[in-house]
C-alpha positions as CSV (number, residue, x, y, z in Angstrom):
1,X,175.6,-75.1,97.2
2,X,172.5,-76.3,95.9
3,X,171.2,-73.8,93.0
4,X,167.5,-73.3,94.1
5,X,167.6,-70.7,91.6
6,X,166.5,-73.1,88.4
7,X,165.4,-76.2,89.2
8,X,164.4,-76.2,93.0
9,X,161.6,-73.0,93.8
10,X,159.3,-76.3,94.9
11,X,159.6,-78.7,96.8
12,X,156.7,-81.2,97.2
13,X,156.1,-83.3,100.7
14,X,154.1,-86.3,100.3
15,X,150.8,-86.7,101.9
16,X,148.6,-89.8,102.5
17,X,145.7,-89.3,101.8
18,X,141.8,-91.0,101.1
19,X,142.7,-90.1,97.6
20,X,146.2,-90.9,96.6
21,X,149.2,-93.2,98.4
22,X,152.6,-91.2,99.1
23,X,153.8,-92.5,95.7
24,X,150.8,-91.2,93.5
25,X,151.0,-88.1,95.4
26,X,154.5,-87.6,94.2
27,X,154.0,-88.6,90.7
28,X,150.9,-85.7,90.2
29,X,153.5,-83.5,91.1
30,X,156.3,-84.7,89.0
31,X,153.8,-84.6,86.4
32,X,153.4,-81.1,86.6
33,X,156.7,-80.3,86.6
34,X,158.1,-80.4,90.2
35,X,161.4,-80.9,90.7
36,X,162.2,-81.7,94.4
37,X,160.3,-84.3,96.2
38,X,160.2,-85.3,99.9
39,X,158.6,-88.3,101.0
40,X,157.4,-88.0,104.2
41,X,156.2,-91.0,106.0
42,X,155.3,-90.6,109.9
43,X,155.5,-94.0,111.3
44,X,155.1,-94.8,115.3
45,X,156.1,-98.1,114.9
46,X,159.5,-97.8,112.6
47,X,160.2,-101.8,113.1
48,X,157.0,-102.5,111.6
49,X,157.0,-100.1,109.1
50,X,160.5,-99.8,108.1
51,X,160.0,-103.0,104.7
52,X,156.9,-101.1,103.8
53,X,159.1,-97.5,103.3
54,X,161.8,-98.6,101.9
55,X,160.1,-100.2,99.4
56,X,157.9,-96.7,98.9
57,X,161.2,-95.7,98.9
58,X,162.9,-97.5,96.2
59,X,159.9,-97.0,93.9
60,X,159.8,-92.6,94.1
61,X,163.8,-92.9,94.0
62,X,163.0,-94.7,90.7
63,X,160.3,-92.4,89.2
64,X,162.3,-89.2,90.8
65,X,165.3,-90.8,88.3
66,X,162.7,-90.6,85.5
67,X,161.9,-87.2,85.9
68,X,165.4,-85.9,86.5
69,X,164.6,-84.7,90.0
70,X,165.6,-84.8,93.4
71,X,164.3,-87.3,96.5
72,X,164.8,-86.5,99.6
73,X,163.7,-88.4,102.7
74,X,162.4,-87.1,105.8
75,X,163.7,-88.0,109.4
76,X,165.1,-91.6,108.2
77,X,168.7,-91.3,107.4
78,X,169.7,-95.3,107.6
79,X,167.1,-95.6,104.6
80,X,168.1,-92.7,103.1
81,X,171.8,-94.7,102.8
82,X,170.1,-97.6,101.9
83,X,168.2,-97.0,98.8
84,X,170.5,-94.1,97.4
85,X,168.7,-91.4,98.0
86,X,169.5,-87.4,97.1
87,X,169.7,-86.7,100.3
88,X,167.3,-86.4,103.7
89,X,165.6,-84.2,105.7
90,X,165.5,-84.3,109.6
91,X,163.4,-82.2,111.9
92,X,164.5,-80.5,115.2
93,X,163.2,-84.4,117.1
94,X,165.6,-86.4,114.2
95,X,168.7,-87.0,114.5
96,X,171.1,-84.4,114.9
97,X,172.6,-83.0,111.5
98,X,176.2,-83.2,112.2
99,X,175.5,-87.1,113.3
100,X,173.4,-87.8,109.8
101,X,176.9,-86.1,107.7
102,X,179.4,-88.9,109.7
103,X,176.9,-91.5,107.9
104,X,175.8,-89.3,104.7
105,X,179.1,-89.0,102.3
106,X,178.9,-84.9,101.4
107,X,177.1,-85.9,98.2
108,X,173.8,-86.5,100.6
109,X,171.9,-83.7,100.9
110,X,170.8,-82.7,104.1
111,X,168.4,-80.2,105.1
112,X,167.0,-79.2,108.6
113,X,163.8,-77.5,109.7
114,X,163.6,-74.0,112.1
115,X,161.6,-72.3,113.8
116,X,163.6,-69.4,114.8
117,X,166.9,-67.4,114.5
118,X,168.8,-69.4,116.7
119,X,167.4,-72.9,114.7
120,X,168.9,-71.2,111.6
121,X,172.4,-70.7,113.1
122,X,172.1,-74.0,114.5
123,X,171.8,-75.1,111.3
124,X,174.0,-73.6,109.7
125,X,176.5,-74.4,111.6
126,X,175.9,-77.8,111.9
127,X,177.0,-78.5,108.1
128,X,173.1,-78.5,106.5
129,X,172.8,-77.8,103.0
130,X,169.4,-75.9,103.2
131,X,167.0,-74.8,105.9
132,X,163.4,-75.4,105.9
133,X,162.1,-72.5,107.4
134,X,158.1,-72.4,109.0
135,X,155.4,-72.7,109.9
136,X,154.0,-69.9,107.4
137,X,150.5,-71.2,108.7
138,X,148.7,-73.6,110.3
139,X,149.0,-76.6,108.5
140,X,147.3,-80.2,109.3
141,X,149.9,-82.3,107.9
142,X,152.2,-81.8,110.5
143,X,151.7,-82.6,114.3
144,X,153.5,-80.9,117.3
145,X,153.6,-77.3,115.0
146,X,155.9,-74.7,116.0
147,X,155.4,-71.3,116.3
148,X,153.2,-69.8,113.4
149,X,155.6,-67.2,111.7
150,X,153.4,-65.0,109.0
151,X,154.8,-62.7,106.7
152,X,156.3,-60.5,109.3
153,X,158.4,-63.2,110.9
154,X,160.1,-64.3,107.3
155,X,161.0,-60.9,107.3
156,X,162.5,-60.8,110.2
157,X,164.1,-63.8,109.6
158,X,165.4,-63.2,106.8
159,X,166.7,-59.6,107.5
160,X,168.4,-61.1,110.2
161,X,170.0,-64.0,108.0
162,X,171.1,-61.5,105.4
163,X,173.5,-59.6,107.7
164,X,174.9,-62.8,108.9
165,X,177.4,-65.9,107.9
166,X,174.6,-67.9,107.0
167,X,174.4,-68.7,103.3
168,X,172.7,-71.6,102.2
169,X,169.3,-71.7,100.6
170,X,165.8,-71.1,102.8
171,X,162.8,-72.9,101.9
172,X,159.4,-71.8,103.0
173,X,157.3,-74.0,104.8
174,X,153.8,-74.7,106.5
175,X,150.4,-74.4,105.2
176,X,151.5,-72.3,102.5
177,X,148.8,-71.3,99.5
178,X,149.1,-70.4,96.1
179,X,148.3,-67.0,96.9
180,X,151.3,-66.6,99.6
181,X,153.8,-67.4,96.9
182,X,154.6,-64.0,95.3
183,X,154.9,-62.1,98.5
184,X,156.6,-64.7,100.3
185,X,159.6,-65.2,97.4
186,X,159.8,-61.3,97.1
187,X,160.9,-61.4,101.1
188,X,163.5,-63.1,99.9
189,X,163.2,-67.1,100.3
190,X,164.4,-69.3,97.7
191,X,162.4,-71.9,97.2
192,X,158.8,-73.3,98.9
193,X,157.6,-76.7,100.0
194,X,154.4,-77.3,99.6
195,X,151.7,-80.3,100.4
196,X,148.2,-79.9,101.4
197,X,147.5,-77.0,98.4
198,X,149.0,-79.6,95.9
199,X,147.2,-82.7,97.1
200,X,144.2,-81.5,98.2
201,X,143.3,-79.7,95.2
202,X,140.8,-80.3,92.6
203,X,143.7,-81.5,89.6
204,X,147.1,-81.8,91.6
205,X,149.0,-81.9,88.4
206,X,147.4,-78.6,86.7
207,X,148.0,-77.4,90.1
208,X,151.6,-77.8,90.7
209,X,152.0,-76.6,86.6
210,X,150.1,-73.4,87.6
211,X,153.0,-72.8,90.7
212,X,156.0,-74.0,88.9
213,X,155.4,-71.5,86.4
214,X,154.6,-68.8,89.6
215,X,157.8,-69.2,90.3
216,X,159.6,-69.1,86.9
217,X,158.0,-65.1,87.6
């Protein structure tokens, strides 16, 4: 199991922005002391796009390496293999987890996104190694949002997941502020990925310091 309990409490997505590429994105955060990154490139036309991500790709892997962190990729799973990787994420759209661990060796990590109860079992079940669980807000980085959950459904989430088999980390997710972080941990969570509150932010390093060393709390 992966210990979220030192090293992982944040997990950075990357965001393109007017600002900063996926890559400098990553590297403000790495700067101020994150741990876990996920580069997240939405493409509608993969053919086309595919040269231009690996190569993103190959570069974070390399910078991740520098920093001692993981690199996760969302949703792409053949690149994932390709440039060695820590592991990938896929969404409820990507392909199915059970299909990504035939390709994946088990020393891929794979994580998988939900929405609800069920999602988590799903999950679970499936052979993930974490669960991204959200929306906490509204968020603008991601299109096709699922239910909003709040503080009240993490609870309920998480109350439920506590009496159950399930036992591998949960990771907050969606729209989630600096300000959310306390009472959002104490529910019980173990780690958060953030974006937009990084990135958007007047000094994304001094940012990402400020919650790394929330969550050392």
């Amino acid at each position: 199991m992966i210990d979220f309990k030192s090293n992982f409490k944040l997990q950075f997505i990357t965001n393109q922005t007017e600002k900063f590429s996926h890559l400098e994105s990553a590297i403000l955060a790495l700067k101020g002391g994150c741990k876990w990154i996920q580069l997240r490139v939405k493409s509608k036309d993969i053919l086309k796009d595919r040269e231009n991500i690996i190569n993103t790709a190959r570069q974070l892997k390399a910078i991740c390496e520098d920093y001692d962190a993981i690199f996760i990729i969302d949703d792409y799973v053949d690149i994932c293999q390709e440039v060695g990787a820590s592991g990938v994420h896929l969404g409820k759209n990507d392909m199915p987890i059970i299909e990504a661990r035939k390709i994946l060796s088990k020393n891929f990590i794979i994580g998988g996104t939900a929405n609800t109860f069920e999602d988590m079992k799903h999950i679970y079940m499936q052979g993930a190694d974490y669960i991204g669980l959200g929306p906490f807000r509204f968020t603008n980085t991601k299109e096709n949002l699922a239910q909003i959950l709040g503080l009240a459904g993490y609870k309920n989430l998480i109350s439920k997941k506590n009496i159950s088999e399930i036992n591998i980390p949960i990771v907050a997710i969606g729209g989630i502020k600096y300000e959310d972080i306390e009472e959002i941990m104490n529910i019980g969570v173990d780690g958060i990925a953030i974006s937009g509150e990084i990135i958007h932010s007047t000094d994304p390093t001094e940012t990402t310091k400020k919650i790394v060393q929330k969550l050392k709390k």
